[in-house]
C-alpha positions in Angstrom: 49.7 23.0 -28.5 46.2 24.0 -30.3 47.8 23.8 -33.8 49.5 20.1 -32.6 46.0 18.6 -31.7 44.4 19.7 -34.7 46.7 17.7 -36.5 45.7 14.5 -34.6 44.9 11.3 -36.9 42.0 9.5 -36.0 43.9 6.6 -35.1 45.3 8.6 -32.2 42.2 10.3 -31.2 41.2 6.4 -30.0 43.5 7.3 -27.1 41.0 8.9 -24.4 40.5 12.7 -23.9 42.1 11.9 -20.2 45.0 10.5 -21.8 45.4 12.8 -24.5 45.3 15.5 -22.2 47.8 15.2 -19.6 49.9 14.1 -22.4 49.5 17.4 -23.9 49.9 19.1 -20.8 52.9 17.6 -19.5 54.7 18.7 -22.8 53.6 22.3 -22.9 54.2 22.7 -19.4 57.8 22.8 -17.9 59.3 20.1 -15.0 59.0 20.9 -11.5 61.8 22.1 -10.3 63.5 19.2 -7.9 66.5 20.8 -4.9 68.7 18.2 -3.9 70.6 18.3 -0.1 73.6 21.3 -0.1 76.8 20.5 -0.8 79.1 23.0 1.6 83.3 23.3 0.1 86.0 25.6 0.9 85.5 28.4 -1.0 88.9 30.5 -0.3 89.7 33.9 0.5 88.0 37.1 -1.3 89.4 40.9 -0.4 86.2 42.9 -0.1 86.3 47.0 0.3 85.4 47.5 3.7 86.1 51.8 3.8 82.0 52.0 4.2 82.2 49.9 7.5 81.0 52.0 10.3 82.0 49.1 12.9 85.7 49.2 11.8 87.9 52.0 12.7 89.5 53.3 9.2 91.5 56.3 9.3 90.9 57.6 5.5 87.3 56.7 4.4 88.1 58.5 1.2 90.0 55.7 -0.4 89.1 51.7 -0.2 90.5 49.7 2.6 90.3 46.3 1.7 90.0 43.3 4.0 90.5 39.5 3.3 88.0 37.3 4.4 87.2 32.9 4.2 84.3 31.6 2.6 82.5 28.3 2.2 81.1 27.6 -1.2 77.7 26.3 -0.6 76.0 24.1 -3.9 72.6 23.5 -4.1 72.0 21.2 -7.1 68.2 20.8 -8.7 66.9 19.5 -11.5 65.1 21.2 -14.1 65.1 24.6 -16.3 67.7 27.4 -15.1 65.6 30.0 -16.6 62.6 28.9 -14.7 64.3 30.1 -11.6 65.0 33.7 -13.3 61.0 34.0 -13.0 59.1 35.7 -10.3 56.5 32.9 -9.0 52.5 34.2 -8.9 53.4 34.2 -4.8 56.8 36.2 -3.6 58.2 38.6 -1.5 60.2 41.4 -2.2 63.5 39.9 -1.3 63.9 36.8 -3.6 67.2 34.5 -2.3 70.6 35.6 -3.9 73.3 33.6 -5.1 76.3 33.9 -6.1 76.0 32.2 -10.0 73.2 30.2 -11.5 74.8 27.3 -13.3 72.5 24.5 -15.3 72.0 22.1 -12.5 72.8 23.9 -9.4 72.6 27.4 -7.2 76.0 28.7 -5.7 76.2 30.7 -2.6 78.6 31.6 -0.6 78.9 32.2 3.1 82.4 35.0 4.3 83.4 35.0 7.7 86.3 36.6 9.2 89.1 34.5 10.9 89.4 36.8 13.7 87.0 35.6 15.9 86.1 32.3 17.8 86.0 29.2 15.9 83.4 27.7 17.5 81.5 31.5 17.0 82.4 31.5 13.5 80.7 28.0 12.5 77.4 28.9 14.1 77.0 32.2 12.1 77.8 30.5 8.9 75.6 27.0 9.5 72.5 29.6 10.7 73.4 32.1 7.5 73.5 28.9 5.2 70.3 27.3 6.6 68.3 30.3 6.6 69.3 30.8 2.9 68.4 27.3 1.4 65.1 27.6 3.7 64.1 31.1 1.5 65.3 29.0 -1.6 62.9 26.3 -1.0 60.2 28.5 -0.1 60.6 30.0 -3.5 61.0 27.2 -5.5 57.8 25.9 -3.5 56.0 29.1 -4.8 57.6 28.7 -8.8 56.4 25.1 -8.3 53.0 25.6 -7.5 52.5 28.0 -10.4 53.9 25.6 -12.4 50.7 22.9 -11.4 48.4 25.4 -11.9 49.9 26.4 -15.4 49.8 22.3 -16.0 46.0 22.0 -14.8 45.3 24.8 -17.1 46.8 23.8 -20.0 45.2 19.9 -19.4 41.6 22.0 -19.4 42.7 24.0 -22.6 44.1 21.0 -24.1 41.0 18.6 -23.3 38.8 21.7 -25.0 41.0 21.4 -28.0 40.5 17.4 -28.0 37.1 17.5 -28.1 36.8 19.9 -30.4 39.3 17.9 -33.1 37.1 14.7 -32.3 33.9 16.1 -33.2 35.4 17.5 -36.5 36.8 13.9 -36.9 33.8 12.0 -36.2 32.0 14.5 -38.5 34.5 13.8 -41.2 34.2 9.8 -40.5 30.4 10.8 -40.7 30.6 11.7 -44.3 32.8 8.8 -44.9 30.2 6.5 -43.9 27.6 8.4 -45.8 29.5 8.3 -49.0 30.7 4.6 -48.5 34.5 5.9 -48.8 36.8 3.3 -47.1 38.8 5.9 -44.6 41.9 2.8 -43.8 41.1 3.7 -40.3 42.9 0.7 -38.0 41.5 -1.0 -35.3 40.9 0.0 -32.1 43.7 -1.6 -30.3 45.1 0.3 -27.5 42.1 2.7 -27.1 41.3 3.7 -23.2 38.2 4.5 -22.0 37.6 6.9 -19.2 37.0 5.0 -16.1 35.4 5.7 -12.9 36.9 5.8 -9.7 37.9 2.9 -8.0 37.3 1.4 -4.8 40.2 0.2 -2.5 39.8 -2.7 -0.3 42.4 -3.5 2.4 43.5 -6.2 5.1 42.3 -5.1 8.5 45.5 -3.5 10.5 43.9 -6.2 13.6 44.7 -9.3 11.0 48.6 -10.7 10.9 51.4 -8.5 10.3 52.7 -10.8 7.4 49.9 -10.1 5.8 50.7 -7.8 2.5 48.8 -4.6 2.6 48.1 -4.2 -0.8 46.0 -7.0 -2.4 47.3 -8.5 -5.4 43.9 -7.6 -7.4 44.3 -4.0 -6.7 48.1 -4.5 -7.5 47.0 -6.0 -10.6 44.5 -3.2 -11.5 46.7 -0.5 -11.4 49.0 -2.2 -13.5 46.4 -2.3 -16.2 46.1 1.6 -15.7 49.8 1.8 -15.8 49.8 -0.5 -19.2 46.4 1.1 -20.9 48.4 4.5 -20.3 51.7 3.0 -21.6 49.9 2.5 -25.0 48.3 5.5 -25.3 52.0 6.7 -25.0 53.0 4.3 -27.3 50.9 5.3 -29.6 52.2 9.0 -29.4 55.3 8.4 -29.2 56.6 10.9 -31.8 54.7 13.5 -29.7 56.0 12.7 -26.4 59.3 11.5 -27.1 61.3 14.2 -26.0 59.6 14.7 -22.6 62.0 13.9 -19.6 61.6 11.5 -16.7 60.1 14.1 -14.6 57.1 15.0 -17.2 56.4 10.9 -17.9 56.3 10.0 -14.6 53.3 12.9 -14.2 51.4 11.3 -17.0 51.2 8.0 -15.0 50.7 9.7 -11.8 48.1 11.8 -12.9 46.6 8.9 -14.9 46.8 6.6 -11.8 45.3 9.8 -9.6 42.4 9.7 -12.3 41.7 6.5 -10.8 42.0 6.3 -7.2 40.7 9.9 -6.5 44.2 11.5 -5.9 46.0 9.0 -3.5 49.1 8.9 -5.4 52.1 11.5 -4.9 55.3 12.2 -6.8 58.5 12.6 -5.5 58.1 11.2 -2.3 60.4 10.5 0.9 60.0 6.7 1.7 62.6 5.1 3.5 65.8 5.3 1.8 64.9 8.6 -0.6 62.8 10.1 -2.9 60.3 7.8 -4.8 58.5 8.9 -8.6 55.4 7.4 -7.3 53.6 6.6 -4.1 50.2 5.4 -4.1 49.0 5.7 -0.1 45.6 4.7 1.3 44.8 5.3 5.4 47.9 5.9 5.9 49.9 2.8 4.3 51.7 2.7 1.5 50.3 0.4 -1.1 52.2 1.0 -4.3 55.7 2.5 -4.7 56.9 3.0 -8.8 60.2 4.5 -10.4 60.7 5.6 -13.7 63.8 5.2 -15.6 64.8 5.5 -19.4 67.0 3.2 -21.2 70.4 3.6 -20.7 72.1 -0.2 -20.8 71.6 -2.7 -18.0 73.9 -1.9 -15.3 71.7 1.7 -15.2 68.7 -0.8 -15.1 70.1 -2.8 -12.2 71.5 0.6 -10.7 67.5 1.4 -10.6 66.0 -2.1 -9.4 68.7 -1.6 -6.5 67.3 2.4 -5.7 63.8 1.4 -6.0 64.4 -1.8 -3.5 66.8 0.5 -0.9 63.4 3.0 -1.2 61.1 0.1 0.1 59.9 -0.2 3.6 59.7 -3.8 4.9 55.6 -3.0 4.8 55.8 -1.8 1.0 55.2 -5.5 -0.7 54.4 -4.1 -4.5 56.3 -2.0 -6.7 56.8 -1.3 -10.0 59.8 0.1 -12.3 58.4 2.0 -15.5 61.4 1.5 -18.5 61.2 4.5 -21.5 63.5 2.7 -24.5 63.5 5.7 -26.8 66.4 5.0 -28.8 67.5 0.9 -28.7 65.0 -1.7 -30.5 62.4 -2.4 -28.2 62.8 -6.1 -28.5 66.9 -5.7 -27.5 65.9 -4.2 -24.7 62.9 -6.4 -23.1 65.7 -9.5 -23.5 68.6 -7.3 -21.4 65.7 -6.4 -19.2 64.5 -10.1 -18.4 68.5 -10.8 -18.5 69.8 -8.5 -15.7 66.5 -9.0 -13.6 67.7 -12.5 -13.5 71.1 -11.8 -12.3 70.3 -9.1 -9.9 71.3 -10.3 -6.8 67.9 -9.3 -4.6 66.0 -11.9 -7.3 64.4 -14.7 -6.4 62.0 -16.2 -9.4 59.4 -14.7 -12.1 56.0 -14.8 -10.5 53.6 -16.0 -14.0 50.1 -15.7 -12.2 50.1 -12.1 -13.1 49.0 -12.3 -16.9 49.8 -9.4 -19.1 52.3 -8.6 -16.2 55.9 -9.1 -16.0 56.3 -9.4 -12.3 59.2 -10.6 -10.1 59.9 -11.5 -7.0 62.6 -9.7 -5.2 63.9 -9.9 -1.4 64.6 -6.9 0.3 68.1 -6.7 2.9 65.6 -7.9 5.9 65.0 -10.6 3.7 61.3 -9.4 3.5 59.6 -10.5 0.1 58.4 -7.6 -2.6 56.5 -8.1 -5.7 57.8 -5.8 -8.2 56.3 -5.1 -12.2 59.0 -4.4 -14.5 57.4 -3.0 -17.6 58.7 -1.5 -20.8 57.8 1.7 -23.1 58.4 2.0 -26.7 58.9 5.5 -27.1 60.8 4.9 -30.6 
């Protein structure tokens, strides 16, 4: 990561340090790892030597008796790196979950019961034996992630030292430049982003009329400008981050919007329907709810308007969806964008009093109005 920043250009060293790092440290530092509910099938039968069994009466111990027994196949998909889960987290115990095989996107397990017994008896044992295992897989994976946000808060500290440290050689070198009257063909400084302070948050009294929407549409607006000034900062880098995943973009923006608004926004959320990328929540109401998607052709686009309007509450009245194009021509897909928003049947009309801001109007299944900002990435 060191050797990557001191390559920076001065162009992209207009980006801000805050930018730049959490960039940098969302690429260094590997996705959270994500579980996903348990999918229980029939696993079959298995013959297991029982001859050690001190509960079963076996006449010659000396030679294996074997037994059949059921099982249900129990799949826990995730997502993220299978070898992460071969690590020992910073915080464990001396009894780390089993499993039956690792594969690349899920944990199998498997429960064996003996058909000899009550039915109803049977299903008890095996729903407690499955339970208490995915509860000491999330526990772990809890521990793995919270190393991993430490490892990420270190490497955004390392990575902002190693910033600074490249600008001050730069602006030395521009220095000279100046000094010596040598034309450096350094470009404007479109796109640069200024640390900012934290900002204030002003909401409707909870007394005033429900219909009223709990998120103003100035503070709406303002974090869309964090959301866009951040967009061009990746932008700009987009040869450095475009191999990053969903996961490790939507923690630039979260962290960028957190930089704002003093940590009030979470990732991978429960709101309503599922899991949302991005939840901005202030005294206790949700003001903001985002998704982030890449690219993939318009009915994966409408696919995601429809999951980010089934994750909406009939109080959550702004939204956003955050588009990465890293492979089609950016201009291709900001006219499929603005075509299947038109034809998605939850549209109403284009609201144009946000500037800058491509923002729609959407109803939800209540019929309750939502303001959702559909904005689009270059990551080319």
């Amino acid at each position: 990561m060191e050797d990557e920043i001191s390559q920076l250009t001065s162009d992209e060293l207009k980006n801000s340090t805050d930018s730049l790092s959490l960039i940098f440290a969302s690429k260094y530092t590997p996705a959270q790892i994500t579980l996903h509910d348990p999918i229980k099938e029939d696993g079959g039968e298995v013959e297991r030597d029982v001859s050690h069994r001190q509960d079963l009466m076996i006449l010659d111990r000396s030679t294996p008796t074997y037994k059949t027994y059921k099982r249900i196949k129990v799949r826990l998909p995730f997502d993220g790196d299978r070898d992460l889960l071969k690590i020992r987290p910073g915080k464990h115990n001396l009894n780390p979950p089993t499993y039956a095989s690792l594969k690349s996107n899920e944990i199998v397990y498997y429960a064996e019961y003996s058909a000899d017994k009550d039915p109803d008896e049977i299903a008890d044992k095996i729903q407690n034996e499955i339970e208490n295992w995915v509860e000491d897989v999330e526990w772990y994976i809890e521990q793995l992630n919270t190393s991993i946000r430490k490892m990420e808060s270190r490497m955004e500290q390392k990575a902002r030292r190693a910033i600074e440290r490249r600008r001050d050689t730069e602006d030395t070198h521009q220095q000279v430049m100046e000094v010596l009257d040598v034309d450096d063909g350094s470009t404007t400084d479109v796109g640069y982003v200024s640390p900012e302070k934290k900002r204030n948050i002003e909401l409707p009294s909870q007394d005033e009329d429900s219909s009223i929407e709990v998120m103003p549409d100035q503070t709406f607006t303002e974090v869309l400008e964090v959301i866009n000034d951040l967009g061009v900062n990746l932008q700009r880098s987009a040869d450095r981050v475009r191999d990053l995943d969903e996961e490790s973009l939507r923690d630039i923006f979260l962290m960028g919007i957190n930089s704002h608004y003093a940590g009030l926004a979470t990732g991978e959320t429960f709101n309503r329907g599922g899991k949302t990328d991005i939840l901005l929540r202030y005294e206790n109401r949700n003001l903001f709810v985002a998704e982030c998607k890449f690219w993939k052709g318009q009915s994966v686009y409408t696919d995601a308007i429809g999951q980010l309007l089934g994750n909406l509450t009939a109080r959550d009245t702004h939204a956003a969806l955050l588009v990465f194009s890293n492979r089609t021509n950016i201009n291709t897909v900001r006219d499929r964008v603005g075509t299947a928003t038109d034809h998605h049947d939850q549209y109403v009309t284009e609201l144009p009093d946000f500037t800058d801001h491509n923002v729609y109007r959407f109803e939800l299944e209540n019929g309750t109005p939502v303001k959702i900002a559909v904005k689009v990435f270059d990551l080319q």
